[in-house]
C-alpha positions as CSV (number, residue, x, y, z in Angstrom):
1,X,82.8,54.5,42.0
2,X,83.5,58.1,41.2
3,X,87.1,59.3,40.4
4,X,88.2,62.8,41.4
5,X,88.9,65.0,38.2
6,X,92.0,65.8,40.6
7,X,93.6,62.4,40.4
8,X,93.0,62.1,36.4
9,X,95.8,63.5,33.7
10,X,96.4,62.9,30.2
11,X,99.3,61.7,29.2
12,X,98.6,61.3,25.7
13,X,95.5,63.7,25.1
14,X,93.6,62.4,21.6
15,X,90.3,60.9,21.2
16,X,89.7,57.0,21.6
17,X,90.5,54.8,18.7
18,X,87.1,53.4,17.3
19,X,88.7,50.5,16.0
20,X,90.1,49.3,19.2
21,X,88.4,46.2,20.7
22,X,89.2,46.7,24.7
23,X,89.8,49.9,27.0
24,X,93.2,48.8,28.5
25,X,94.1,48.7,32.3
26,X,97.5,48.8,32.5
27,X,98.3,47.7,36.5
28,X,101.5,48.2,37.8
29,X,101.7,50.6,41.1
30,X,97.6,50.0,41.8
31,X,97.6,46.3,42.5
32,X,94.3,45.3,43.3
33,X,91.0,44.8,42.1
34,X,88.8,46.9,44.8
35,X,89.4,50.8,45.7
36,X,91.6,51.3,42.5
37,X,90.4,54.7,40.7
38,X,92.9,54.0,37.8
39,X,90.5,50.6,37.3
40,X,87.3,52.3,37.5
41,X,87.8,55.1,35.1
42,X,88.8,52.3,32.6
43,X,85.4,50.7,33.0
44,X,83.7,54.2,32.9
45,X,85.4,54.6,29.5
46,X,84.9,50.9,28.4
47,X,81.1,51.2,28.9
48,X,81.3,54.2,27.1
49,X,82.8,52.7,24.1
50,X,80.8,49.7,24.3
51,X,84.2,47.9,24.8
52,X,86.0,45.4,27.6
53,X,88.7,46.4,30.1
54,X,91.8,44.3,29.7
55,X,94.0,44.5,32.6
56,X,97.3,43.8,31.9
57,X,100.7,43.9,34.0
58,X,104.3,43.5,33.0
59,X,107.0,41.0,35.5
60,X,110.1,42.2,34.8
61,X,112.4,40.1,36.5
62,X,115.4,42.7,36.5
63,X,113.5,45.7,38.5
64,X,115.7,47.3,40.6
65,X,116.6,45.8,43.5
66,X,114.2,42.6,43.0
67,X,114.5,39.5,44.9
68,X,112.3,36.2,45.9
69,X,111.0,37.9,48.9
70,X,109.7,41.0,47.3
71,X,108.3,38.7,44.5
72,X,106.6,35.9,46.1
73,X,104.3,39.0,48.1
74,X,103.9,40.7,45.1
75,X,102.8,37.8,43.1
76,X,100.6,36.5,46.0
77,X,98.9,40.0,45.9
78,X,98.4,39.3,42.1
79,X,96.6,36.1,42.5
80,X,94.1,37.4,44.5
81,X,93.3,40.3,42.1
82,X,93.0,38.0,38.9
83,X,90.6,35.9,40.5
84,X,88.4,39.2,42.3
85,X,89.1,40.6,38.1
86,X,87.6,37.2,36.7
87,X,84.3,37.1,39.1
88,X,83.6,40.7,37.8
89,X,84.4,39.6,34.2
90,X,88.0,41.0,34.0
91,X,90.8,39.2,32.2
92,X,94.3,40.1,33.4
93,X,96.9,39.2,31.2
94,X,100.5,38.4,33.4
95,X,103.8,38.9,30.7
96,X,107.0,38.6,31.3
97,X,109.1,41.9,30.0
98,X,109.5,45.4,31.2
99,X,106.3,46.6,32.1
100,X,106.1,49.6,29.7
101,X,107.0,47.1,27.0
102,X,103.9,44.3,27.3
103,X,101.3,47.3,27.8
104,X,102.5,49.2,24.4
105,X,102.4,45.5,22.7
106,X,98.7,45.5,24.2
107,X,97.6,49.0,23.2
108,X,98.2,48.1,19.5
109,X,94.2,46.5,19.9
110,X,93.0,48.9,22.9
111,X,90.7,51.8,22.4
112,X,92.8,53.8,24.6
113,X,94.9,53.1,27.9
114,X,94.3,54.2,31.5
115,X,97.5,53.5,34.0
116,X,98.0,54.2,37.2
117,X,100.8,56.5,39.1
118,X,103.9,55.4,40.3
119,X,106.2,58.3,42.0
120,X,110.0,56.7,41.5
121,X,111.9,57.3,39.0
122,X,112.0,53.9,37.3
123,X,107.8,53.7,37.1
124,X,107.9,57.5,36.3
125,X,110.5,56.6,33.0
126,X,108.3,53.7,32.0
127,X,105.4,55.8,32.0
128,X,107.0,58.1,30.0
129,X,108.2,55.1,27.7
130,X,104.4,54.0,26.9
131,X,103.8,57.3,25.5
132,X,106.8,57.8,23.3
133,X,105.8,54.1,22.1
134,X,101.6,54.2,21.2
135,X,99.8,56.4,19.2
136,X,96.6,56.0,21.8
137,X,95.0,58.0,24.3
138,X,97.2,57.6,27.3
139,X,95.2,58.5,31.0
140,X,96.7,58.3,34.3
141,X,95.3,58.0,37.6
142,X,96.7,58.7,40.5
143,X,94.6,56.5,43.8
144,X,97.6,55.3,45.8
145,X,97.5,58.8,47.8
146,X,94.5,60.2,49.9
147,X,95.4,63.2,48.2
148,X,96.7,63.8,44.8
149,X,100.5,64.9,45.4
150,X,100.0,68.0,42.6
151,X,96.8,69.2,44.7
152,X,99.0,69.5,47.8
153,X,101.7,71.3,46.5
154,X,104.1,71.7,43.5
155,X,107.6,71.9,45.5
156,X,109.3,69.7,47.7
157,X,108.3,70.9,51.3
158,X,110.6,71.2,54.1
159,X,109.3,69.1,56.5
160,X,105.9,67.3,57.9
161,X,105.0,70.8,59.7
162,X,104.7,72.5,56.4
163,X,103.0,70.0,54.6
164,X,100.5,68.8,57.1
165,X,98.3,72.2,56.6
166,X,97.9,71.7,53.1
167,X,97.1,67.7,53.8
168,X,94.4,68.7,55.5
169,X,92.8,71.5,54.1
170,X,92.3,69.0,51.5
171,X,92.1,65.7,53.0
172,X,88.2,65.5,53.9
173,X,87.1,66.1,50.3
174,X,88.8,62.8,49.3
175,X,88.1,60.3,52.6
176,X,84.8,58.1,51.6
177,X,83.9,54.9,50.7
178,X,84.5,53.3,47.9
179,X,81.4,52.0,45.4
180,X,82.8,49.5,42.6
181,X,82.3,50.5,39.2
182,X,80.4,47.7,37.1
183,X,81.6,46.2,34.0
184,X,79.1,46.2,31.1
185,X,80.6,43.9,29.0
186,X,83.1,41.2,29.8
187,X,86.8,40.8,28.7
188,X,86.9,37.3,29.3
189,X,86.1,35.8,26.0
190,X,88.6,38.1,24.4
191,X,91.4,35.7,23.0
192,X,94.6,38.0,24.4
193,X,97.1,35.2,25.8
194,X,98.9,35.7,29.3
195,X,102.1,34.4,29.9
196,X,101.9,33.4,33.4
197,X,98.5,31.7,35.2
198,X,98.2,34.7,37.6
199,X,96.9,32.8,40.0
200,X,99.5,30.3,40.7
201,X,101.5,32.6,42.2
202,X,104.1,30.2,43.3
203,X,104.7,27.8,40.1
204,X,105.1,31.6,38.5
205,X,108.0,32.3,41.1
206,X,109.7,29.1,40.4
207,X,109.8,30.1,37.1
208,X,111.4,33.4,37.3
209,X,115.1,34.4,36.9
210,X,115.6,36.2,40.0
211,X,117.6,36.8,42.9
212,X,117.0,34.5,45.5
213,X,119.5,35.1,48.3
214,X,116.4,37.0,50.4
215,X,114.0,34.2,50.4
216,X,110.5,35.0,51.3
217,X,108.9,35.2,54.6
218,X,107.1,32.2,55.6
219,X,103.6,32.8,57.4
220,X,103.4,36.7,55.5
221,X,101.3,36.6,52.6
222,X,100.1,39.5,50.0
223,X,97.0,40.5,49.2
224,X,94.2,42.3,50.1
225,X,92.8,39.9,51.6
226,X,95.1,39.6,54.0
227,X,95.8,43.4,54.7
228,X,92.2,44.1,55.6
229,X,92.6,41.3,58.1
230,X,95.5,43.1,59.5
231,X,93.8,46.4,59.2
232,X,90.6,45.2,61.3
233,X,93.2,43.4,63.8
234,X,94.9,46.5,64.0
235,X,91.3,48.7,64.5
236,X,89.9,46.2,67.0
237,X,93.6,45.9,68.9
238,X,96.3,48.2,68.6
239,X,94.7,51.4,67.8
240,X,93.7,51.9,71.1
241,X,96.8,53.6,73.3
242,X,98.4,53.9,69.5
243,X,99.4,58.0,69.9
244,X,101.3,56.7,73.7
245,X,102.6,53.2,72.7
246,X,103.0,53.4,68.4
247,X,106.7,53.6,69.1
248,X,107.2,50.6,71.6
249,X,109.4,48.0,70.5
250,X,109.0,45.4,72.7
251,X,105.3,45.6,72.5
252,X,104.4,46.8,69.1
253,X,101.4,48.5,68.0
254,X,101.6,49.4,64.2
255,X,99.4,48.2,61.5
256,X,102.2,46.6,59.7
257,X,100.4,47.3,56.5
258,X,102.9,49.3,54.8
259,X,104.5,46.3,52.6
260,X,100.5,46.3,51.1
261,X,100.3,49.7,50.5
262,X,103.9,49.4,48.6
263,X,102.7,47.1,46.4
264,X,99.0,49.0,46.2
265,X,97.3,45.8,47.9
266,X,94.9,48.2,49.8
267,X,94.0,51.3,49.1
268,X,95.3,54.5,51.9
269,X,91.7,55.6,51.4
270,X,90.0,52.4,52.3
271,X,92.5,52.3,55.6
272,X,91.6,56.1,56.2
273,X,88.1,55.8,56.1
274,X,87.8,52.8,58.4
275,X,90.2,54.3,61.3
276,X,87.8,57.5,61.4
277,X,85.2,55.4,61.7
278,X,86.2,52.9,64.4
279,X,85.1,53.7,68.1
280,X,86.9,52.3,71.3
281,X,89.9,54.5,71.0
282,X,90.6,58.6,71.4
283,X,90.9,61.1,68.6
284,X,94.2,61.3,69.6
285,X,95.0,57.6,68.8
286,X,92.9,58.1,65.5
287,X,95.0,61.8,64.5
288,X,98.3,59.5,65.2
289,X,97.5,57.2,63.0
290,X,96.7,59.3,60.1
291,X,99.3,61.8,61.0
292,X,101.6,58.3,60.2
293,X,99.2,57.1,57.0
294,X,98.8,60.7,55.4
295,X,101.1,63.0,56.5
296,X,104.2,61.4,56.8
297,X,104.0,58.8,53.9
298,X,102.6,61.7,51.5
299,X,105.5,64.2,52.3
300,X,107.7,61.0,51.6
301,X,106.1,61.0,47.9
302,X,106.2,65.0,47.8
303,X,110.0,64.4,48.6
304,X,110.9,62.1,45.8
305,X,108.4,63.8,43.5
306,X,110.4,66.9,43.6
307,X,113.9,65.6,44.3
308,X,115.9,64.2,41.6
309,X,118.6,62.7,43.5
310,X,116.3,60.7,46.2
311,X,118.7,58.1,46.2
312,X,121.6,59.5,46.4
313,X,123.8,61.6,49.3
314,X,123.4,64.4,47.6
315,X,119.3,64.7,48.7
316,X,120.5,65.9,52.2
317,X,120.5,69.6,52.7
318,X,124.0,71.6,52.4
319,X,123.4,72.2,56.5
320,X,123.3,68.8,56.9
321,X,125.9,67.9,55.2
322,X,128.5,70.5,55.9
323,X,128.3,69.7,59.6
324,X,128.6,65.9,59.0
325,X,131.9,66.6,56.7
326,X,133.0,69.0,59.6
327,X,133.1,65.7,62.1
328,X,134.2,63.3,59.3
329,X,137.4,62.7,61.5
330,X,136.1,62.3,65.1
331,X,137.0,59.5,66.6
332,X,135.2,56.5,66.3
333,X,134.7,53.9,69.1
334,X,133.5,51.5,66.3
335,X,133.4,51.1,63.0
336,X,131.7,48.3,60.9
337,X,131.7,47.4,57.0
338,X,129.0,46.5,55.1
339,X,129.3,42.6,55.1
340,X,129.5,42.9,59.2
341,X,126.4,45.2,59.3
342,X,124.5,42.8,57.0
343,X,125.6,40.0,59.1
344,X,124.2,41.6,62.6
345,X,127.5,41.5,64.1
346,X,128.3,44.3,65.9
347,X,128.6,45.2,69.7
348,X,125.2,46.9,70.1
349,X,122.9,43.7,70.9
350,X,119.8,46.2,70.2
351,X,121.0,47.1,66.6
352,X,121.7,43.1,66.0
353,X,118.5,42.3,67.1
354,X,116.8,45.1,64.2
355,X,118.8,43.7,61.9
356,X,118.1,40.3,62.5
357,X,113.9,41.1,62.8
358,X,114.7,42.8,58.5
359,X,116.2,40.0,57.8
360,X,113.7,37.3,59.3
361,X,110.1,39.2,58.8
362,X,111.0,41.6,56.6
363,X,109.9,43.9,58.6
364,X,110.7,46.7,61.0
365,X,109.2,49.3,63.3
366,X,109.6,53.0,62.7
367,X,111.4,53.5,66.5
368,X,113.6,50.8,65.4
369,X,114.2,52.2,61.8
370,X,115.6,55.1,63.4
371,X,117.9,53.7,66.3
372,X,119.0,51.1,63.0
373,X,119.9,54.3,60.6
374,X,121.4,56.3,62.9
375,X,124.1,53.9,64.2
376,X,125.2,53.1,61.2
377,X,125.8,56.7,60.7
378,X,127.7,56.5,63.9
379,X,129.7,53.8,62.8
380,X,130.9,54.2,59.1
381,X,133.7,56.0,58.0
382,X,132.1,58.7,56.0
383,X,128.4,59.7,56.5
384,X,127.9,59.1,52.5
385,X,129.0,55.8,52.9
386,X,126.6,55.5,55.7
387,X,123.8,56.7,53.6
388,X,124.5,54.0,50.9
389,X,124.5,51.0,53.2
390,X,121.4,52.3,55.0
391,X,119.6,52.2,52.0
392,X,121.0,49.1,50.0
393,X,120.4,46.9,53.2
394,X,116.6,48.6,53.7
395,X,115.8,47.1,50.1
396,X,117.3,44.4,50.0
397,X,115.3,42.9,53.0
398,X,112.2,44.9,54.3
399,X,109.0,44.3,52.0
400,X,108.0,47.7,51.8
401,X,111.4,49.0,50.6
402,X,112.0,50.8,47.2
403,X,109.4,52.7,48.5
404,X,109.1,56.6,48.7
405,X,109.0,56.4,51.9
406,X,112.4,54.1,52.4
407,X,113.9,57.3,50.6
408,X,112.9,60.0,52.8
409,X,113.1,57.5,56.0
410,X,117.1,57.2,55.4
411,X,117.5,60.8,53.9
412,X,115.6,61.8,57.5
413,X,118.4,59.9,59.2
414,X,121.2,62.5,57.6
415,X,118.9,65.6,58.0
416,X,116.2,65.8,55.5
417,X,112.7,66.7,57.0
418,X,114.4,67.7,60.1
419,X,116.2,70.9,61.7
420,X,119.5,71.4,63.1
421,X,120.0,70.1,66.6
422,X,122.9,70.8,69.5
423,X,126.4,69.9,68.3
424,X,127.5,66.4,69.1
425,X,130.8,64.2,68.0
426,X,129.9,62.3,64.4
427,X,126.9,63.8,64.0
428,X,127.6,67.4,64.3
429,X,124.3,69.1,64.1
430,X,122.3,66.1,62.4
431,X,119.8,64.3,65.3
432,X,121.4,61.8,67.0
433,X,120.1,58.9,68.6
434,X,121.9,56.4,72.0
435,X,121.1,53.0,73.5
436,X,120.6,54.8,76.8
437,X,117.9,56.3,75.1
438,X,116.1,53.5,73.6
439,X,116.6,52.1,77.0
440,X,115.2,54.6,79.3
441,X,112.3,54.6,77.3
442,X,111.5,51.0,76.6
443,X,111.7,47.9,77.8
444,X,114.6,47.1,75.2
445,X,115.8,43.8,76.5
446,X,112.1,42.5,75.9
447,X,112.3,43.4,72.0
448,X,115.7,41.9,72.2
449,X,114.5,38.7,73.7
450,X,111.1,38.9,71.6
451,X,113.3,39.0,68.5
452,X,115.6,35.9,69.5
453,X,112.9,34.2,69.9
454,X,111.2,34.8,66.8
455,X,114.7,33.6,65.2
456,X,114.8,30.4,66.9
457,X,111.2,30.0,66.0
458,X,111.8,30.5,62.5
459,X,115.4,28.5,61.9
């Protein structure tokens, strides 16, 4: 497989220690064994150097926000890549500690190190972390993106319709299909100890000291195994009619593969090449999709590329903001803490039943994000409050939270990647959204009874 020069930077530019006995892989944002540049330029360089690839990744049981859920998918996704690692003669060494930590306690014996990119501020730190710890060569590559977020632009851009030109001017040059890179000599033999049997993914999460209040969701597992059998469901399936119906509730159509790409289970190259390929639907159902895959989930990582506060209220623009504070004392019809939001117990059946589908899949569709986000806008005191409960209950409880595109998703909710609209009560100028609205456009009361069903089903 060839790697970009685009998606490559140094870190740590000096040569390759010739007394190194392995080329390290340090995994961490690229989890997977197939379609992951950040693993092939590591074999390019091993069989270079006459060396091995060690792939190594860190389980730190106190990342941010961390629970059984998240875990159990992520360690599911693990398994599958040390076993697809060991068939092409590719150790991967599981240790518990902060991830930065066991790969500098590795690169003591490595040639050099090759990571991968992570966009948050926590993988970002612990990227810089490795480097201030090792004296060795220090490459990163970036293959989560179709393409490379410093390509597209070096700012954080407004919104999707400023963005989306630059995407695509671009985006061609990186769509193909991926060729695995061959491994000249194996790291199998190499006597590195792991922690952890990687591929015993669940006597590993029994082991673990972690929050277990959100336990995991039984019948969804990780891997990319199992997101290319969602992806070809969701080719032969729902891709057809996806620009008219993407957004219906009751009858969903999405790919549901963003918890996989969260974890970098599949690569958005691999997805993007196989929907411009597939026939049986329009161009328009095909542009949707990517305008959803590309587009929008790349200006999410421009946004918390460029913002240093993507977690915080004070992301949302000053017009957003200054209108909300202007309607901070409307009146209220209803207001709802926390603990009764969290609990699904509020007067709106259609918000209960979103709430309840996060906390019983894990999962939730974009339409129903949005109605979900905006009420509780609606119904906090303070739209900074609002913001913080949005965003604690999105990662506690959906798979693919923690994710750039969780950030900008609730930062969207309070005004960010959007424009002013016509003044309303609580929401000033910031987009509002209404149960009519949901209603005259779907069949509500058949997500609602699709969703209660699905509970039952699962109690």
């Amino acid at each position: 497989m060839r790697v970009e020069p685009s998606r490559i930077r140094s870190l740590r530019d000096v040569p390759a220690d010739p007394n190194g006995r392995y080329v390290l892989y340090w995994m961490q944002q690229s989890q997977r064994a197939e379609g992951n540049p950040a693993l092939c330029q590591a074999i390019r360089l091993a069989n270079q150097q006459d060396r091995s690839v060690l792939v190594a990744f860190g389980l730190d049981e106190s990342y941010p926000e961390g629970n059984e859920r998240s875990f159990a998918f992520m360690l599911e996704g693990l398994a599958e890549a040390a076993s697809s690692l060991a068939d092409r003669g590719l150790k991967l060494v599981l240790r518990r500690g902060r991830a930065d930590e066991v790969a500098a306690e590795l690169a003591s014996d490595a040639t050099c190190v090759v990571c991968d990119r992570g966009y948050l501020r926590h993988p970002t730190e612990a990227r810089r972390r490795l480097v201030e710890a090792t004296e060795k060569r220090v490459d990163q590559v970036e293959g989560d993106v179709v393409v490379p977020i410093d390509e597209v632009s070096d700012h954080a851009e407004y919104a999707a319709r400023t963005i989306r030109p630059k995407i695509e001017s671009l985006r061609d040059t990186y769509i193909r299909r991926a060729s695995s890179a061959e491994i000249a000599k194996s790291s199998l033999p190499l006597n590195v100890t792991s922690e952890f049997d990687p591929r015993d993914p669940d006597g590993i999460l029994a082991r673990l000291n972690i929050d277990r209040s959100v336990r995991r969701v039984d019948g969804l597992r990780g891997g990319l195994h199992q997101a290319r059998r969602r992806l070809t469901r969701f080719l032969r399936q729902d891709l057809p009619g996806y620009a008219e119906r993407r957004n219906d509730p009751a009858r969903p159509r999405s790919s549901r593969l963003s918890p996989y790409l969260h974890f970098g289970q599949i690569s958005p190259v691999e997805i993007a090449w196989k929907v411009g390929r597939t026939r049986g639907c329009s161009r328009a159902d095909r542009d949707a999709f990517v305008e959803e895959l590309i587009v929008r989930r790349e200006l999410a990582i421009n946004f918390v590329v460029h913002t240093e506060d993507y977690d915080r209220f004070r992301c949302i623009p000053d017009w957003a903001r200054e209108t909300l504070a202007d309607h901070e004392d409307d009146d209220r019809p209803h207001r709802y803490t926390a603990r009764q939001l969290e609990a699904a117990k509020t007067h709106d059946r259609y918000w209960n039943a979103a709430m309840t589908e996060m906390k019983r899949t894990g999962f939730l569709d974009n339409y129903m994000r949005m109605y979900w986000g905006k009420k509780i806008l609606e119904w906090s005191n303070t739209a900074e409050y609002a913001h913080r409960v949005a965003l604690a209950l999105n990662n506690r409880y959906l798979i693919d939270g923690r994710d750039a595109s969780s950030y900008a998703n609730v930062a969207w909710l309070f005004g960010v990647h959007d424009r002013g609209w016509p003044e309303s009560p609580i929401y000033g100028k910031v987009r509002r959204m209404t149960a009519s609205g949901l209603e005259r456009k779907f069949d509500v009361e058949a997500y609602v009874e699709r969703v209660e069903a699905l509970a039952e089903e699962l109690e």
